[in-house]
N, C-alpha and C positions, 0 to 999 in steps of 0.2 A: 504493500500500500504506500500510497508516495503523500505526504503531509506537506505541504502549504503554507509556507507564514506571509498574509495578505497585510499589509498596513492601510488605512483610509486615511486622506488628512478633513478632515471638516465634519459635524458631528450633528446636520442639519439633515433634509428627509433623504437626499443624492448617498449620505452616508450611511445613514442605516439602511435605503432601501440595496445598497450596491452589499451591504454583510446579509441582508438576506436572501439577497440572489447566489450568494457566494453559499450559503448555511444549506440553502435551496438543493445545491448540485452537490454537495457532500453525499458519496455513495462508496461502496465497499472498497473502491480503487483509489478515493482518492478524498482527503479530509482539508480542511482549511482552520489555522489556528486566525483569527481576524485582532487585531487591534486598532481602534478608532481614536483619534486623534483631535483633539479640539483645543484652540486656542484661550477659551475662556473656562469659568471653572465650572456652566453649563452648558447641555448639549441641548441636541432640538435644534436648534438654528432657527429659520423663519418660523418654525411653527410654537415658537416661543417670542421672539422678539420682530415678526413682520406681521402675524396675521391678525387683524382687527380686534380685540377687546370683546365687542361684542358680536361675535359668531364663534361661539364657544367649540359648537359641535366639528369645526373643523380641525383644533387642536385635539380631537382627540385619536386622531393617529398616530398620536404619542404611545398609545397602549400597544400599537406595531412596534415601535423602538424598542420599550420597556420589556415585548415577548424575545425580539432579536437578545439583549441585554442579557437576557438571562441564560443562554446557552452559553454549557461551559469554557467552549473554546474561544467568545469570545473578552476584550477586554478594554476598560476607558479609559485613556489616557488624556483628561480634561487639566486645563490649565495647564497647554503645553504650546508653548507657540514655536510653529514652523518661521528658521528665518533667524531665532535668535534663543531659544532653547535647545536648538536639534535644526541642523541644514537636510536641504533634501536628499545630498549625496550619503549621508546618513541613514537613510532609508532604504535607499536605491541600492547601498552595499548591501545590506541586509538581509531584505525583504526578496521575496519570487515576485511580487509585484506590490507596486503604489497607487493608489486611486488614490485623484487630487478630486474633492468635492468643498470647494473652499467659496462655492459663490460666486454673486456678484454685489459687491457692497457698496461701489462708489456712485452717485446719480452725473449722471449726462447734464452735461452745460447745454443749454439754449443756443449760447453762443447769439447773442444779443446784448445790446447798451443797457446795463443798467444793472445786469446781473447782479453784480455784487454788492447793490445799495443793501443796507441794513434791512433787516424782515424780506429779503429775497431768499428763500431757503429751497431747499431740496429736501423731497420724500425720503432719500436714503438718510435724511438729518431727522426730520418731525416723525415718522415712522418708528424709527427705534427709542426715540425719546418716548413718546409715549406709551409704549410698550417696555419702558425698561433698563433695556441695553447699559452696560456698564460703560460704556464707549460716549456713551450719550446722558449722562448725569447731570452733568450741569448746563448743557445744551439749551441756549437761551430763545425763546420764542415771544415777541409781542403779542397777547393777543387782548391790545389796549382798544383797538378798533372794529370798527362797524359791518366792513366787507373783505372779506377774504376770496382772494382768486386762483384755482388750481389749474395748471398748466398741465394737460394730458389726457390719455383717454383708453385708460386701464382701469383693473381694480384696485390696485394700488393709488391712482388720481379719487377715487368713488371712494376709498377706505378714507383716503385727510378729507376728505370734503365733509361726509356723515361724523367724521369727529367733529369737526368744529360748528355743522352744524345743528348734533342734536341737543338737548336741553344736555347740560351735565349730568343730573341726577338717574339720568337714562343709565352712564356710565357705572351708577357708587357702584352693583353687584357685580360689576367685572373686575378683568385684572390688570386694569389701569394704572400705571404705576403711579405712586402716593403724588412725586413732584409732578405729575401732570394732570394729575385731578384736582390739586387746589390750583395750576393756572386756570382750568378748563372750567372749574366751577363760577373762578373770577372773571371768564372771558367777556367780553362785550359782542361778539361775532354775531351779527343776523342774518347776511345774507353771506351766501357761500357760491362765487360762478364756478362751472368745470368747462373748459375752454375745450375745444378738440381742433385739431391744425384743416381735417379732414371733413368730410360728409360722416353721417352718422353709419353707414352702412359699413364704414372701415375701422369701427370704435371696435376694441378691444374687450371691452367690460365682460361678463359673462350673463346667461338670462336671468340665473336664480340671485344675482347680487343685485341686476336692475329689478326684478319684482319685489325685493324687501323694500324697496324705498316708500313704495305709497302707502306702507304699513305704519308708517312711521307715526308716531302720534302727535308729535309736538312741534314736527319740520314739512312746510309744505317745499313739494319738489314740483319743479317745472320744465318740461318738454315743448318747445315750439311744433304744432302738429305736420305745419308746413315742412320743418326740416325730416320728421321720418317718411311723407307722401312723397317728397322729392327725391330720399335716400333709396327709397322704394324703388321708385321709375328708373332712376341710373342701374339698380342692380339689375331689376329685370331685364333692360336692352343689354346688358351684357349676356342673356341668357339665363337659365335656370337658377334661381338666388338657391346659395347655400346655405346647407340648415342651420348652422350658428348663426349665418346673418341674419334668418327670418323671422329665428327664434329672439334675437337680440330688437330685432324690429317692431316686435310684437309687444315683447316686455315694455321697449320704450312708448311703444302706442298706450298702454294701459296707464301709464306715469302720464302722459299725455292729456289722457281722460279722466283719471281721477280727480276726485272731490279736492275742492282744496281748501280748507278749512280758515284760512285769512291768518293764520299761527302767524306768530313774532318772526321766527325761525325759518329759513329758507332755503334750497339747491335749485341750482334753476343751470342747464346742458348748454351749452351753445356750438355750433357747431359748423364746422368753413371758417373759425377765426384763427388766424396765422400770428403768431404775438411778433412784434418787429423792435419794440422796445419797452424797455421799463421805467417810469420817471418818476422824480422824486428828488427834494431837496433835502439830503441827509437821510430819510429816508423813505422806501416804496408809498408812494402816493396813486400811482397808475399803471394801466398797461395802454401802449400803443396796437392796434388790430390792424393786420389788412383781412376785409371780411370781401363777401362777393356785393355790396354796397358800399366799399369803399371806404376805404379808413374810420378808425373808429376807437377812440379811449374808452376803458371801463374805470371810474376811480375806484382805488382800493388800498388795503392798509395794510395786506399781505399777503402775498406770491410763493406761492408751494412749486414748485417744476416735478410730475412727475410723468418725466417722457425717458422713463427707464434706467437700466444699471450698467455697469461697466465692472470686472474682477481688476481687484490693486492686486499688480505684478510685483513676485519676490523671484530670488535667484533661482534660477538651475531649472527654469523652466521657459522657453521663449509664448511670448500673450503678442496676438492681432487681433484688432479690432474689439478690444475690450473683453477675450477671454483667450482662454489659452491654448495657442494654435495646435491643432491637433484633428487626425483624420476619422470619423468614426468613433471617437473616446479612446484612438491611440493617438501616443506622442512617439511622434519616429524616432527610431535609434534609442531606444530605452524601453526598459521594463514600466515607464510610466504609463498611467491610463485618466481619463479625467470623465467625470460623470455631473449631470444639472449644470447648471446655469453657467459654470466657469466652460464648463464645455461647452452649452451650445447659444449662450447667451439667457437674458431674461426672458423668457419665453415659457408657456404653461404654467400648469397648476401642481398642486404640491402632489397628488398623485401620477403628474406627466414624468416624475424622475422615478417611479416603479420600471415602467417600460422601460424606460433610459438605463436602468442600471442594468435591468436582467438584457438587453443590446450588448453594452459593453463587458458584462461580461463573461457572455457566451465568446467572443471575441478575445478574451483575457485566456481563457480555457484551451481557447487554441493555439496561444502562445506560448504556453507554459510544458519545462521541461523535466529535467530531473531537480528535486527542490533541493536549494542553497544550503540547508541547515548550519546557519551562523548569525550567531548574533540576533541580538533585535532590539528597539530602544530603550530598553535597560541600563543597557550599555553608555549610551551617550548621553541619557540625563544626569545632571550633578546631585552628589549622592542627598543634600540638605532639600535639592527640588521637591516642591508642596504636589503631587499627582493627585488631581480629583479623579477616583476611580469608580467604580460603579457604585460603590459600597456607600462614599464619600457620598456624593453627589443623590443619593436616595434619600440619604438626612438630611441635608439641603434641600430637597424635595418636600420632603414631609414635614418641617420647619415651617416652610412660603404656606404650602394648606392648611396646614394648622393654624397658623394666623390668621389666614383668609377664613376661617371657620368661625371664628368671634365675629368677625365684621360681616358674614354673607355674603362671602367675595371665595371663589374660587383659589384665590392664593393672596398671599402678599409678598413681592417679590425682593427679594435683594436687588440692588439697583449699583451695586459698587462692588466689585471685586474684595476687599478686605467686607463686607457686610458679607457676599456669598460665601466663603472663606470663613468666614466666622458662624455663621447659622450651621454649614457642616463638622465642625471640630467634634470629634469623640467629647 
């Protein structure tokens, strides 16, 4: 029987789903020892620190990790960062193979005048703040004003939009981290745009995140009917509309027709407005539009950009075009492999990197020879290094819920590295 030492770097769904595809294909020939890697002293990745507060029911494919977690071969290696606790040629000696599942964390510049005026921010900034992120603690956000304007047309642009503008108290029972529930609670925000560069028919959103909206109780949401009858007709002369489009079509017709109650609180889609700049004296006051009517200002007191991710490049790997170059989830001329979004960009949903993993590596399988047996990184962490390990990292777990259990909140999270670190101590 030939044994396998497989290393993962990233500890997000690309990571677990690539140890279960690996756990998957363990058969009398052929066994795999897995060690998962993670830079912080929590794993999960998006489905901890990206996905909405309140759509609970999506985090719970955490209970897939938690099944992965608990088989024997495999093992956590949290609070280890690639780069500067351990290089990748560390690995590479090591390991029969590497899977890089490291993301994409950085957001895409506009690349427009005005970007960088104060309260100009980025989803990959407001997303993890409110959600947590140790990276993002003290992560400053105005929201001293009246209109807030999101650039994009994902679920990602639809997730900051429904933060800032449903009532806070919508938020107390989720797992909203503590510093963004008392800005959120203090906000001034009533009306919220979601800008899109395109026609509606090329929006990204998904159907079931557009039909929660007119559920909403406290936020009236606004669809121009003319832009989905228009979006329509373009799709059609192209031919047979596809079913996400028709189905996304549809959704936004029902946000279209829905009641709208006169609420304080508002979203309202716009869509063919191209942003060309951003103004402000010190800081965000406006956006510049080119629309199909012809230029056009929206005032506003703060600008979200969320027209996607980019992966920050580290050594011993070559990145184009914002992830990291590689054919099929290989990296030529090495045992590496890369699986989600650093592979193939921000694209899909958190179960699109199931598929992707068991792709890549079926593909891995057919790479692999007689195993290494040497070494593994044991070896190269320094012997005083803090490893959050499965064990570690369950107290920590059970810690955040149990706090969240007094308050009727799902968890209450550590938000700082030395706080997560401290909630796990024996």
């Amino acid at each position: 029987m030939n044994h396998y030492k497989i290393a993962i770097v990233g500890a997000g769904p690309a990571g677990y789903f690539t140890a279960q595809a690996l756990q998957n294909e363990a058969n009398d020939e052929r066994t795999f020892s897995i060690d998962l890697i993670e830079r912080l002293p929590t794993p999960w990745g998006l489905v901890r620190s990206g996905v909405a507060p309140d759509h609970p029911k999506i985090k719970t494919v955490a209970k897939v990790f938690e099944k992965v977690a608990a088989d024997p071969n495999f093992r956590l290696f949290a609070n280890v960062e690639l780069g500067k606790d351990l290089q990748l040629a560390d690995l590479t000696d090591r390991y029969d193979a590497v899977v890089l599942c490291t993301g994409s964390s950085k957001g895409k510049n506009l690349g427009i005048p005005g970007e960088e005026l104060p309260n100009s921010i980025s989803a990959a900034e407001f997303v993890p703040w409110y959600n947590g992120h140790p990276d993002y603690e003290k992560f400053e956000v105005d929201l001293s004003g009246k209109v807030a304007l999101v650039i994009g047309a994902g679920n990602v642009a639809m997730d900051c939009a429904r933060m800032l503008a449903v009532e806070a108290h919508e938020l107390d029972e989720t797992d909203t981290a503590e510093h963004a529930m008392k800005k959120l609670h203090e906000s001034e925000i009533k009306k919220v745009f979601i800008t899109a560069r395109r026609g509606a028919e090329f929006a990204a959103f998904t159907a079931p995140e557009l039909r929660d909206l007119p559920k909403l109780e406290h936020t009236d949401v606004y669809i121009n009917q003319d832009d989905i009858d228009m979006a329509q007709t373009r799709a059609a002369a192209k031919g047979e509309i596809e079913k996400h489009v028709a189905s996304n079509l549809e959704a936004m017709r029902l946000i279209a027709e829905s009641t709208k109650s006169g609420n304080e609180k508002s979203m309202e889609f716009l869509f063919q407005y191209v942003p060309k700049e951003i103004v402000g004296s010190g800081k965000v006051e406006g956006v510049i539009f080119d629309t199909p009517n012809g230029e056009k200002r929206i005032d506003c007191d703060l600008v979200i950009s969320a027209i996607g991710y980019e992966s920050i490049p580290y050594v011993g790997v070559e990145f184009e075009k914002g992830k990291i170059k590689n054919v099929d989830g290989r990296v030529a001329n090495s045992n590496i492999y890369t699986v989600g979004w650093a592979k193939r960009g921000p694209s899909g949903v958190i179960g699109t990197n199931k598929s992707d993993a068991s792709d890549v590596v079926e593909l891995l399988l057919t790479d692999l020879s007689t195993p290494k047996n040497v070494g593994d990184i044991t070896e190269v962490l320094k012997s005083d290094h803090l490893v959050v390990d499965q064990s570690y990292w369950q107290r920590i777990n059970e810690a955040e819920t149990k706090a969240g259990e007094s308050a009727g909140k799902p968890r209450i999270k550590g938000t700082s590295i030395e706080a997560l670190l401290s909630l796990g101590r024996p």
